[in-house]
C-alpha positions, 0 to 999 in steps of 0.5 A, a space after each residue: 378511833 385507835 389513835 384516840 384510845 392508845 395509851 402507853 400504860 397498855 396495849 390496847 386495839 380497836 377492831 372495827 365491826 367491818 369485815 370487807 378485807 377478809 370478805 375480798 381475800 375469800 372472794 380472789 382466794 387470797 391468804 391472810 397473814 395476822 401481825 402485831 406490832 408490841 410497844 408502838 403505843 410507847 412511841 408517843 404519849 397521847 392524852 387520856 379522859 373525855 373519852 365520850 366527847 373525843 369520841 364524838 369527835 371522832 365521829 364527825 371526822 375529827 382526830 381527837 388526838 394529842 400525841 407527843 414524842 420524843 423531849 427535843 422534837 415532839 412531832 418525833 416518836 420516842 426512841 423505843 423498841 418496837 417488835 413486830 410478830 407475824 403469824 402464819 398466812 392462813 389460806 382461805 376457802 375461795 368463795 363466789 
């Protein structure tokens, strides 16, 4: 659903309510590491409105999605800079 709701006037994230990641991390003592790239909804121009009928869509395993890029070739991303900021890697409690 994030592809659906990406936009290049905002950034915008879609966290889903499944934690399984951070629950494995726990579980094989793993640490995390946050990132977040700025500026890679600018890359592509996707289609906004009918956000309820896209997200039924979505729903039934569908990609509700029309992304164009660059002018000449869309299928390719714009020529924008993108940076990436990676924080810290937390250690987690280690957990049965």
């Amino acid at each position: 659903q994030e592809a659906t709701i990406s936009s290049t006037s905002r950034e915008r994230v879609y966290i889903k309510h499944r934690k399984g990641f951070v629950k494995y991390a726990m579980q094989h003592g793993y640490s995390l590491t946050p990132c977040y790239s700025f500026g890679e909804s600018s890359t592509f121009d996707n289609a906004q409105g009918a956000w309820e009928f896209r997200f039924w869509l979505n729903n039934l395993g569908l990609p509700a999605i029309v992304p164009f890029g660059h002018w000449l070739c869309p299928v390719m991303p714009k020529p924008k800079e993108i940076h990436l900021v990676v924080g810290k890697p937390m250690k987690l409690l280690q957990v049965d």
